[in-house]
DORO-652764 format. One record per atom (N, C-alpha, C): residue number from 1; x, y negated, z negated. Coordinates in Angstrom, 1 decimal, always signed. Atoms other than C-alpha are relative to their C-alpha. Layout:
<atoms>
+-----+--------+--------+--------+
!   n !      x !      y !      z !
+-----+--------+--------+--------+
! NUM !      X !      Y !      Z !
...
+-----+--------+--------+--------+
</atoms>
This chain:
<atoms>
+-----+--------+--------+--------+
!   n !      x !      y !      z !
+-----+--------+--------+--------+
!   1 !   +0.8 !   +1.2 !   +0.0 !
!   1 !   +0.0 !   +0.0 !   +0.0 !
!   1 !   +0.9 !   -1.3 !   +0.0 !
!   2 !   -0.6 !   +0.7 !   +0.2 !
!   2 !   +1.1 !   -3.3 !   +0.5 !
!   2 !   +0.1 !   -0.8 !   -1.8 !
!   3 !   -0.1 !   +0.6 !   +1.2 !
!   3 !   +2.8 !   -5.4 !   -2.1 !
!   3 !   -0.1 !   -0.8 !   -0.2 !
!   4 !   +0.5 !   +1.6 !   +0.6 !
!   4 !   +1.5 !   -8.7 !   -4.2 !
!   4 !   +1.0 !   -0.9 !   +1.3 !
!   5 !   -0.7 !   +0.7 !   -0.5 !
!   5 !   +4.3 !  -10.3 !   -2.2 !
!   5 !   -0.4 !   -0.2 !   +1.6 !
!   6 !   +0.8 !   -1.0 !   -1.4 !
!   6 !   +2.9 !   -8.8 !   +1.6 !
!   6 !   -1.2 !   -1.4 !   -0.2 !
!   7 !   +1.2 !   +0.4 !   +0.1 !
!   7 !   -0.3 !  -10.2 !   +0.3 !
!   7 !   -0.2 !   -1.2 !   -0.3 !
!   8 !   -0.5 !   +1.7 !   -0.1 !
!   8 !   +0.7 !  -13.7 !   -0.5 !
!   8 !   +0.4 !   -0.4 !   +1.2 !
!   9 !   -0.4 !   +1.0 !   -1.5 !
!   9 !   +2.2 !  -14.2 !   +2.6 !
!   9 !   -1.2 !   +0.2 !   +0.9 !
!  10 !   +1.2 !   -0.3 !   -0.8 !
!  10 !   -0.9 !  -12.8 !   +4.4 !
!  10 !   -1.1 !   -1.2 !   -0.2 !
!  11 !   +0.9 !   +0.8 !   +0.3 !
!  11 !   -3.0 !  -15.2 !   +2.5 !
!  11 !   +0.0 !   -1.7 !   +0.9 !
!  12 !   -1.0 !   +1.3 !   -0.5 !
!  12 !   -0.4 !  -18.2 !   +3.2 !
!  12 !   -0.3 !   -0.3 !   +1.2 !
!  13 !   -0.3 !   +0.2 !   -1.1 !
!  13 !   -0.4 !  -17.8 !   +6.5 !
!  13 !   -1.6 !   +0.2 !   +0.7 !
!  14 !   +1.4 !   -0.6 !   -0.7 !
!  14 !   -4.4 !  -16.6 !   +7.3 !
!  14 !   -0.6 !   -1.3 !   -0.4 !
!  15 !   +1.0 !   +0.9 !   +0.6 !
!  15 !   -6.0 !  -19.2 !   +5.0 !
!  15 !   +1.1 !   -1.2 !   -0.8 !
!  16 !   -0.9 !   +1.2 !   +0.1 !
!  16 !   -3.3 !  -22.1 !   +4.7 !
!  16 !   -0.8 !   -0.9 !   -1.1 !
!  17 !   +0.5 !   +0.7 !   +1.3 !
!  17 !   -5.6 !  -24.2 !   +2.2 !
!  17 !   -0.9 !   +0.7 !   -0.7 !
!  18 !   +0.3 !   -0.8 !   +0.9 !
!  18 !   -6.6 !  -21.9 !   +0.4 !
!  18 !   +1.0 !   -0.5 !   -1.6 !
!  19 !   -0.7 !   +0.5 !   +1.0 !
!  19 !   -5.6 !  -22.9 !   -3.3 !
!  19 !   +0.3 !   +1.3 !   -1.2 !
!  20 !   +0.4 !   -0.4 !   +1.2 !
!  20 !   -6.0 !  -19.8 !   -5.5 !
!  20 !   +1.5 !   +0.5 !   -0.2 !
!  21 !   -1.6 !   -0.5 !   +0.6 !
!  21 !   -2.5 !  -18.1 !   -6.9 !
!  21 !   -0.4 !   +1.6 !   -0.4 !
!  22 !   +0.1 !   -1.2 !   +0.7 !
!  22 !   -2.3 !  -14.2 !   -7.2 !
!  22 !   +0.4 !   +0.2 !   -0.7 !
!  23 !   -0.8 !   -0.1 !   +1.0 !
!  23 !   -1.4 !  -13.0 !  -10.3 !
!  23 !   +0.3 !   +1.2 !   +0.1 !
!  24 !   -0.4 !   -1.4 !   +0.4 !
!  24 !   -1.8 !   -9.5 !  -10.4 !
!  24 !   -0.7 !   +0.8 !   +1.4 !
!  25 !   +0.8 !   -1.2 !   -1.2 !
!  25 !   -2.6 !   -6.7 !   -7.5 !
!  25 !   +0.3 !   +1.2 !   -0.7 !
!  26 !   -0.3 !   -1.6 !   +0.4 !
!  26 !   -3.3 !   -3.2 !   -8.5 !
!  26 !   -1.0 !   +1.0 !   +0.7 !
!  27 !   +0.8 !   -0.3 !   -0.4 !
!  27 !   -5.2 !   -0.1 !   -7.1 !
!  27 !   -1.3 !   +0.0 !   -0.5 !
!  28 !   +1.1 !   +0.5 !   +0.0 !
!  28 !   -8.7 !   -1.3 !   -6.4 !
!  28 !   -0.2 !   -0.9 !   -1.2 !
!  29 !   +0.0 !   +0.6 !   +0.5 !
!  29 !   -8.3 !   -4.2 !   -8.6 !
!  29 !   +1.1 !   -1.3 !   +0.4 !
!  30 !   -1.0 !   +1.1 !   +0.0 !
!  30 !   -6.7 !   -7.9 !   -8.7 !
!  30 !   -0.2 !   -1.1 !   -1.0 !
!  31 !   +0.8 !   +1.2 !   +0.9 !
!  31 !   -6.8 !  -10.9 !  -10.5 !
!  31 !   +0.7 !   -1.0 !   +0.3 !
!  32 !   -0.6 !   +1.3 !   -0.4 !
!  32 !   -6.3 !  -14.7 !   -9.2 !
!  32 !   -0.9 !   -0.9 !   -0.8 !
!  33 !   +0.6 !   +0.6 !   +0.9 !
!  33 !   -6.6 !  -17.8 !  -10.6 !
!  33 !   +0.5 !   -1.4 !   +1.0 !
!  34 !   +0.2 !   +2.0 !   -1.0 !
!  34 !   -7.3 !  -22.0 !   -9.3 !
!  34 !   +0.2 !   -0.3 !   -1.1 !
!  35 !   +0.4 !   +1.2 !   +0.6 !
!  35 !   -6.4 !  -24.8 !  -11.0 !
!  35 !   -0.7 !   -0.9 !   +0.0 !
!  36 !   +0.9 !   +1.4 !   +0.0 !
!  36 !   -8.7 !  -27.4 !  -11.9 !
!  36 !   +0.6 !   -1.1 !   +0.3 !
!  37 !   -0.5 !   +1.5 !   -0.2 !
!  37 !   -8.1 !  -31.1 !  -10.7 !
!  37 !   -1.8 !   -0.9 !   +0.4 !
!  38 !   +1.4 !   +0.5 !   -0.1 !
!  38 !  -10.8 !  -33.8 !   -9.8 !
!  38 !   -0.5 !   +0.3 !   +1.5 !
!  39 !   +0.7 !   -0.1 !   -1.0 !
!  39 !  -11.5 !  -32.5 !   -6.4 !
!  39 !   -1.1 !   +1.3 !   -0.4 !
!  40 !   +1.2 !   -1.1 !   +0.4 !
!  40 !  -13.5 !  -29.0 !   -8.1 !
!  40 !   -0.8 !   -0.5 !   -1.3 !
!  41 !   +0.8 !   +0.1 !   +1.0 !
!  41 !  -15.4 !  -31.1 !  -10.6 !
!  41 !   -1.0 !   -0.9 !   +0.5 !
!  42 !   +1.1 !   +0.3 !   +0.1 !
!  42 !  -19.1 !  -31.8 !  -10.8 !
!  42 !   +0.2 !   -1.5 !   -0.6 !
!  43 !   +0.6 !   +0.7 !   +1.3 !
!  43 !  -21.0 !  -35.0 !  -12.3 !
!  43 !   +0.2 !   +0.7 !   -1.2 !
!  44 !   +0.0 !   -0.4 !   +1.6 !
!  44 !  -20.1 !  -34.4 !  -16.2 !
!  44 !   +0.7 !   +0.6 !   +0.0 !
!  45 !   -1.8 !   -0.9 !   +0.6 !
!  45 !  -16.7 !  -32.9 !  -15.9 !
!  45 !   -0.6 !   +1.2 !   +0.3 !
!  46 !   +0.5 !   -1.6 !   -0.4 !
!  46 !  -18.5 !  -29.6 !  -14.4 !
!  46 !   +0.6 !   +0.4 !   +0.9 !
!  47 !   -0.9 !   -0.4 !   -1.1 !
!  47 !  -16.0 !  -27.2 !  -12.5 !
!  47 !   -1.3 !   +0.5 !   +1.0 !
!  48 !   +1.2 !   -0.5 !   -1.8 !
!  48 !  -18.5 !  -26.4 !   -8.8 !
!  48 !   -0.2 !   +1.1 !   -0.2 !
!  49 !   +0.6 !   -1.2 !   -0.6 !
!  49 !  -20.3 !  -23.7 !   -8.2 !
!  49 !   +1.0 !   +0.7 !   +1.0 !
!  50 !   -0.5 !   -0.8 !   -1.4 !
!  50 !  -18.7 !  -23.0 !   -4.6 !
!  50 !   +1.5 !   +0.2 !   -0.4 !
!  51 !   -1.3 !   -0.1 !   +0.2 !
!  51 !  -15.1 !  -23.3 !   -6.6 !
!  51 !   -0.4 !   +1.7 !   -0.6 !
!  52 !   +0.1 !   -0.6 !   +0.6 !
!  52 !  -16.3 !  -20.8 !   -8.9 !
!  52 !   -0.2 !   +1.6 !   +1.1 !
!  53 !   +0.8 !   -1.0 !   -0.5 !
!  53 !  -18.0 !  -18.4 !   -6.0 !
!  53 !   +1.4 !   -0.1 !   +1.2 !
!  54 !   -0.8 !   -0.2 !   -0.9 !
!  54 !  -14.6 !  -18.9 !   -3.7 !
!  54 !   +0.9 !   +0.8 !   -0.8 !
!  55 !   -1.4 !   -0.7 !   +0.6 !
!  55 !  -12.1 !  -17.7 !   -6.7 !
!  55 !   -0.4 !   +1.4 !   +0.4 !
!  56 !   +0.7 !   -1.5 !   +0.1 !
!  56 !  -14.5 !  -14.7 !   -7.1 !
!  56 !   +0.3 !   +0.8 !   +2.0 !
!  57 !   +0.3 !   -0.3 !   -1.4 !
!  57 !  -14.6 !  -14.0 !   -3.0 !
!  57 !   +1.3 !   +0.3 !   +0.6 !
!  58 !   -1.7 !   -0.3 !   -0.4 !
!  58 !  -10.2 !  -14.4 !   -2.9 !
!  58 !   +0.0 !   +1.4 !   -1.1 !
!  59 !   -0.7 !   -1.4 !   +0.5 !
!  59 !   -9.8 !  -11.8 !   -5.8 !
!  59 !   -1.1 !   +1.3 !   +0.9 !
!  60 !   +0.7 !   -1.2 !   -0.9 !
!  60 !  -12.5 !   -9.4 !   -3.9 !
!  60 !   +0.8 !   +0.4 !   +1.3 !
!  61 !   -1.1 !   -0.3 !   -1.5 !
!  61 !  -10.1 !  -10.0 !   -0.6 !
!  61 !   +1.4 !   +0.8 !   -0.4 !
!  62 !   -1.3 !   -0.1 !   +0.3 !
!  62 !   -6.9 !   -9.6 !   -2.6 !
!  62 !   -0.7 !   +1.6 !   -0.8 !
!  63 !   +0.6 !   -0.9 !   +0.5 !
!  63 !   -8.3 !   -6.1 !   -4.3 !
!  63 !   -0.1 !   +0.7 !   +1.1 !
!  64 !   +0.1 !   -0.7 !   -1.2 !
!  64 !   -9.5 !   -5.3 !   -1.1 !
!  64 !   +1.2 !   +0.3 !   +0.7 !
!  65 !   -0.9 !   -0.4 !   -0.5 !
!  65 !   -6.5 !   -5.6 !   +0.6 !
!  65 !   +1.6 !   +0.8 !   -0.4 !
!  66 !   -0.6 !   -1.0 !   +1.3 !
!  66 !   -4.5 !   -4.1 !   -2.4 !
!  66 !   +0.0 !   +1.5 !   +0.1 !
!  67 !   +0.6 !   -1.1 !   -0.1 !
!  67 !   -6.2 !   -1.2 !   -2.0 !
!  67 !   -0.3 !   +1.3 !   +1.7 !
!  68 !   -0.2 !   -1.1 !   -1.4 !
!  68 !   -6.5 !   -0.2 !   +1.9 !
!  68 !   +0.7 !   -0.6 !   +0.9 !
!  69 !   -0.6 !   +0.7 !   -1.2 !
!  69 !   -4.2 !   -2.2 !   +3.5 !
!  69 !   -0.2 !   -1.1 !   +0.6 !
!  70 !   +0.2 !   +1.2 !   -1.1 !
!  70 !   -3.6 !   -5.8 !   +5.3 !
!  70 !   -1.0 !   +0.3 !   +1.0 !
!  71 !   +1.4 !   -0.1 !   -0.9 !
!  71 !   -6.9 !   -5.4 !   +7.0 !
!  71 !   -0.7 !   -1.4 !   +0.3 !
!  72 !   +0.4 !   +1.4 !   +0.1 !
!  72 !   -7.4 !   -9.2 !   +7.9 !
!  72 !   -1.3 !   -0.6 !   +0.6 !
!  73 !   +1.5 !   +0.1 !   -0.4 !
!  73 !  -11.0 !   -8.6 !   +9.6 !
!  73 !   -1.0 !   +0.2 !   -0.9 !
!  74 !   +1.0 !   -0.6 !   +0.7 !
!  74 !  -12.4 !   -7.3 !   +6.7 !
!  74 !   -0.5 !   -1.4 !   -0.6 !
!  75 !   +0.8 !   +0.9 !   +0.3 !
!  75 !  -15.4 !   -9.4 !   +5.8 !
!  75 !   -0.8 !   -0.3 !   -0.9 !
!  76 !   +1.0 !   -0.2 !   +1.1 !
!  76 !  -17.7 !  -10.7 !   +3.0 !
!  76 !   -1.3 !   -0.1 !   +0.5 !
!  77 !   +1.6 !   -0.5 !   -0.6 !
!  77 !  -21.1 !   -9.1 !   +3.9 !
!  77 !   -1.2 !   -0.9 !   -0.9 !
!  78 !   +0.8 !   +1.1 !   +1.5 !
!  78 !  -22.6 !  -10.6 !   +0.2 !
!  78 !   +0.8 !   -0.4 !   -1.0 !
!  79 !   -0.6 !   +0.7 !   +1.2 !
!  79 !  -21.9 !  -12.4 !   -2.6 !
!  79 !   -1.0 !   -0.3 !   -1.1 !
!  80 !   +0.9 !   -0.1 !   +1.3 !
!  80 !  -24.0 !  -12.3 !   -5.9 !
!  80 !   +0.2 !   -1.2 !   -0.8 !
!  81 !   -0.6 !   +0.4 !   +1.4 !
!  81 !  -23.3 !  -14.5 !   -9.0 !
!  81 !   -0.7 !   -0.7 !   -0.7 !
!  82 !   +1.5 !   +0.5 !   +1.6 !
!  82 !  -24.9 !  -15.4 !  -12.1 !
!  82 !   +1.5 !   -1.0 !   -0.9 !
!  83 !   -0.8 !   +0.6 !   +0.6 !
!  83 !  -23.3 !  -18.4 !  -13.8 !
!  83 !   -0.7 !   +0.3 !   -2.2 !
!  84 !   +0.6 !   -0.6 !   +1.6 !
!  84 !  -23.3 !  -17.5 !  -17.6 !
!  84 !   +0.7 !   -1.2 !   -1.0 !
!  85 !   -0.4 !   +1.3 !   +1.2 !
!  85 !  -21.1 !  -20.8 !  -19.6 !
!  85 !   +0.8 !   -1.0 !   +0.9 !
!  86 !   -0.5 !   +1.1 !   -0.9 !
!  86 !  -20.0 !  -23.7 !  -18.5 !
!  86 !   +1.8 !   -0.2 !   -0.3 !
!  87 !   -1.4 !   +0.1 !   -0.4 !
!  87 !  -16.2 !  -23.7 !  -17.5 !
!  87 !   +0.5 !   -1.1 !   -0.8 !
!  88 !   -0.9 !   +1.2 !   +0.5 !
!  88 !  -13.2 !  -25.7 !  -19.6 !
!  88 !   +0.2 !   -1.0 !   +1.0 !
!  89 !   -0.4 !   +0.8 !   -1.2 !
!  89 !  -12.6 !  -28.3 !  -17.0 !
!  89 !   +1.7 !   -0.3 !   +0.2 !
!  90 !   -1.7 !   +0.1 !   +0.1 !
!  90 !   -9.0 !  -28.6 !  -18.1 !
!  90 !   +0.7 !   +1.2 !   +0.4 !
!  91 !   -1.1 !   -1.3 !   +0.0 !
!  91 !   -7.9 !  -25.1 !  -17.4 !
!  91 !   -0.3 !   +0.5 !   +1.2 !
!  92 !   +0.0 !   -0.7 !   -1.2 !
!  92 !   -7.6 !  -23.0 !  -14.6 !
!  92 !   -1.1 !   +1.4 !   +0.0 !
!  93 !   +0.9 !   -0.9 !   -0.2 !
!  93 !  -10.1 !  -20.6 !  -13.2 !
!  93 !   +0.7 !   +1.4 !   +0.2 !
!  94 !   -0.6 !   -1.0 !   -0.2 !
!  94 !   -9.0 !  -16.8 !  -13.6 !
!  94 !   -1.5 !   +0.8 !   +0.6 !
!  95 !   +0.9 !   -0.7 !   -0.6 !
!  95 !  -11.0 !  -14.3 !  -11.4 !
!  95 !   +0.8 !   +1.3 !   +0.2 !
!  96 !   -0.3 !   -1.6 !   +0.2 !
!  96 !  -10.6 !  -10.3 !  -12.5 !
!  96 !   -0.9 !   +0.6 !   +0.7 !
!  97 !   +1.2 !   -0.5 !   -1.2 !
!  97 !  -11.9 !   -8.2 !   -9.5 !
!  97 !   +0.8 !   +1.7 !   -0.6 !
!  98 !   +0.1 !   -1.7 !   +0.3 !
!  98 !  -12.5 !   -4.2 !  -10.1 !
!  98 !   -0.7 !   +0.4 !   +1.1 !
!  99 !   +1.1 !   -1.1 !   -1.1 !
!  99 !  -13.5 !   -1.9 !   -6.8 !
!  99 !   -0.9 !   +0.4 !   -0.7 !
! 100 !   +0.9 !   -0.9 !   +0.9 !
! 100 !  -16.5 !   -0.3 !   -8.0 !
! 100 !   +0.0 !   +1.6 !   +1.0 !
! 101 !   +0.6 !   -1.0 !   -1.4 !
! 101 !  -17.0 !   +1.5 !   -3.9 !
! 101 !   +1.0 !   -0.5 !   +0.5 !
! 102 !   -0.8 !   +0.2 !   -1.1 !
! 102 !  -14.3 !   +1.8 !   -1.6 !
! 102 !   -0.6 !   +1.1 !   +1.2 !
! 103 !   +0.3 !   -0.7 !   -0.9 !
! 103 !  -16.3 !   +3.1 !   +1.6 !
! 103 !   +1.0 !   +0.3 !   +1.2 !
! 104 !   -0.8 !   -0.3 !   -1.6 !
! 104 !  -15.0 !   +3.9 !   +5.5 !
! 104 !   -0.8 !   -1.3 !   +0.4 !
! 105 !   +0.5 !   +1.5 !   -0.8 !
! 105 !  -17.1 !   +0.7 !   +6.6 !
! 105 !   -0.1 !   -1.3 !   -1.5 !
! 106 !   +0.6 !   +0.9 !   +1.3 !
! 106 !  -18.5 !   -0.7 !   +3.1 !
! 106 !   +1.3 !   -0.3 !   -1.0 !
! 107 !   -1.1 !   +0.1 !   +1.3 !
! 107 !  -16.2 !   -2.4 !   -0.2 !
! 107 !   -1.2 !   -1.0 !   -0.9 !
! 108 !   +0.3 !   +1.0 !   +1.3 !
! 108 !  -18.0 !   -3.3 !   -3.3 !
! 108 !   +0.9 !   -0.2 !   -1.1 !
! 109 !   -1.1 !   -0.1 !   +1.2 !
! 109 !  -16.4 !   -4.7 !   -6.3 !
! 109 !   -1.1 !   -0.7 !   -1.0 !
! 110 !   +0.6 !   +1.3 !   +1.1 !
! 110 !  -17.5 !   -7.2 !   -9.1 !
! 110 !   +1.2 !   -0.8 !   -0.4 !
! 111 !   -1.4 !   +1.1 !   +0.7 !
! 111 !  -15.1 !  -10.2 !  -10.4 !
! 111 !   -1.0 !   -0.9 !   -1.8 !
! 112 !   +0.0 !   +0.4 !   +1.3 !
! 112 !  -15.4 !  -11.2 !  -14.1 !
! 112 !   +1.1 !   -1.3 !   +0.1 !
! 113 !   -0.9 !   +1.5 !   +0.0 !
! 113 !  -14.8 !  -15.4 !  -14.0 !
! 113 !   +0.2 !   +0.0 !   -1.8 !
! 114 !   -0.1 !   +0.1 !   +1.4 !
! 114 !  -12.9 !  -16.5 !  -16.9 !
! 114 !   +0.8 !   -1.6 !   +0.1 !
! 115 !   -1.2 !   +0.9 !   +0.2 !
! 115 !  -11.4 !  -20.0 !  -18.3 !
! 115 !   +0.7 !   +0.1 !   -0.6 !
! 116 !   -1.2 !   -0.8 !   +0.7 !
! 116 !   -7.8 !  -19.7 !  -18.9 !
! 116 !   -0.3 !   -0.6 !   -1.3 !
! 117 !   -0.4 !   +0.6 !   +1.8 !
! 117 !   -8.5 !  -21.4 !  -22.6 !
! 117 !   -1.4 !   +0.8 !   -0.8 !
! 118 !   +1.0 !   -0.5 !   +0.6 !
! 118 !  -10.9 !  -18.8 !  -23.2 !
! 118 !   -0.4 !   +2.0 !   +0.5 !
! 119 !   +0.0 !   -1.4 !   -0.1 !
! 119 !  -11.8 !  -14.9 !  -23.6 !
! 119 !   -1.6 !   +0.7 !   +0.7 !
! 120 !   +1.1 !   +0.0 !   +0.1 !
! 120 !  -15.5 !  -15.5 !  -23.0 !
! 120 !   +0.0 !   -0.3 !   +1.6 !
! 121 !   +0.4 !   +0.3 !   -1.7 !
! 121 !  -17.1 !  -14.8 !  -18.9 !
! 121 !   -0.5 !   -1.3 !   +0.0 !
! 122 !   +1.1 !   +1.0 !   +0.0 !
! 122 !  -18.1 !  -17.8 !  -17.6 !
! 122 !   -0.9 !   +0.2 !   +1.6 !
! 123 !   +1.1 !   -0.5 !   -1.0 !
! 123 !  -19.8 !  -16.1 !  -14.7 !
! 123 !   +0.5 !   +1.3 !   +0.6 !
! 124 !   -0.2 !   -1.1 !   -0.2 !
! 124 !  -20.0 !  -13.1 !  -12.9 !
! 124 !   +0.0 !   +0.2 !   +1.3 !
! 125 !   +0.3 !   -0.1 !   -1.9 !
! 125 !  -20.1 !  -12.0 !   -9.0 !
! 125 !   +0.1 !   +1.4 !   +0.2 !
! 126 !   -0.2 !   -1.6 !   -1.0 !
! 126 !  -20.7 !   -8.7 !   -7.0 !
! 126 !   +0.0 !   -0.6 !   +1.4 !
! 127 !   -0.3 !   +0.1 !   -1.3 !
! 127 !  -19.7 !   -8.7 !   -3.5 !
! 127 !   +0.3 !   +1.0 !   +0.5 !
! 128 !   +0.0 !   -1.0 !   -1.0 !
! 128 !  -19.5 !   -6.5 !   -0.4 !
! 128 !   +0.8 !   -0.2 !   +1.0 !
! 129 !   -0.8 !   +0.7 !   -1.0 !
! 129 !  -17.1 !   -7.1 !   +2.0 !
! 129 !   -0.6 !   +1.8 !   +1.4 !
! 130 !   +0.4 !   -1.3 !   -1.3 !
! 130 !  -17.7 !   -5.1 !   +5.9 !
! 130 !   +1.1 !   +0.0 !   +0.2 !
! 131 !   -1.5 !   +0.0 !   -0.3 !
! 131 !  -14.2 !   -3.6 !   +7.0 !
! 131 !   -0.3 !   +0.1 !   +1.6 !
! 132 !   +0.1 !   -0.3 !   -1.3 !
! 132 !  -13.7 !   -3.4 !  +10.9 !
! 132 !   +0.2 !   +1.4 !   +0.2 !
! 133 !   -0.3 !   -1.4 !   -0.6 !
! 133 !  -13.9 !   -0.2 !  +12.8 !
! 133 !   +1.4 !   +0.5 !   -0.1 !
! 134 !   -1.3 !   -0.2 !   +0.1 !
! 134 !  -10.9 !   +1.8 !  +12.3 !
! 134 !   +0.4 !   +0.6 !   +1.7 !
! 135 !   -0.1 !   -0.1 !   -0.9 !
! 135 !  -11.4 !   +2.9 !  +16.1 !
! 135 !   -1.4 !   -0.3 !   +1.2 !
! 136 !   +1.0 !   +1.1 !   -0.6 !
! 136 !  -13.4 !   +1.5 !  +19.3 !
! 136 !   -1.8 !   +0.9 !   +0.2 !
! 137 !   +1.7 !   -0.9 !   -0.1 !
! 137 !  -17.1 !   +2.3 !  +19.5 !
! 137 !   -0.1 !   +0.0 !   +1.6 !
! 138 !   +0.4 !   -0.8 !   -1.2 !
! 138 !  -18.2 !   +4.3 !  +22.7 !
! 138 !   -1.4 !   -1.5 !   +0.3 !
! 139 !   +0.6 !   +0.6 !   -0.8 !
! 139 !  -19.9 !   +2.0 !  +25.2 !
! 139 !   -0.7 !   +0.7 !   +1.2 !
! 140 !   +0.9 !   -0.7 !   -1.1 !
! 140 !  -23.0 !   +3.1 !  +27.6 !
! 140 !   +0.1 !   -0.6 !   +0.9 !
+-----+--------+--------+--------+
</atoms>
């Protein structure tokens, strides 16, 4: 399988402003994390929704590709998430993703959001990503 390092540069070079930081790759698991600044904050010092539901959607990619290979078509089919406490605004967003399903087409996981100044979820996500064919489909 490729290594954390492989998969940094994959990211680097696929999704150039992309901000998140991998920390950890392992099989069918990962965990990255964003820093807060004032471009991901709401009215009232609130880290965003779509910050929160992008960290969640890079550790599902980085997991995914942890797990079966630089596959850089593979796609998010769905995305879930249930916001459950409102995020430190000072700290950085950590996103723990677990495979649950590694199919031949299908990948589900779930990512457990967390702020770094704290032990407590502050939301949750399931996601499905679609992998591409591993060979060409027969044409009539």
């Amino acid at each position: 399988m490729p290594s954390k390092a492989e998969i940094v540069e994959l990211l680097a070079r696929e999704f150039p402003h992309d901000q998140c930081v991998v920390e950890a790759v392992g099989d069918r698991s990962a965990t990255v994390s964003h820093a807060i600044g004032p471009a991901q904050l709401r009215p009232g010092n609130t880290v965003s929704g779509p910050l929160l539901m992008a960290v969640a959607d890079v550790a599902l990619y980085v997991a995914i590709l942890g797990t079966i290979g630089l596959v850089p078509l593979a796609v998010t089919t769905s995305l879930t998430i249930n916001f459950l406490k409102r995020p430190a605004s000072a700290y950085p967003i950590k996103g723990v993703c677990r495979l649950m399903k590694v199919g031949r087409v299908l990948v589900v996981g779930e990512v457990a959001l967390y702020s770094s100044s704290s032990e407590d979820m502050i939301a949750h996500a399931v996601g499905t990503y679609s992998l591409p064919p591993t060979r060409p489909r027969k044409t009539e």
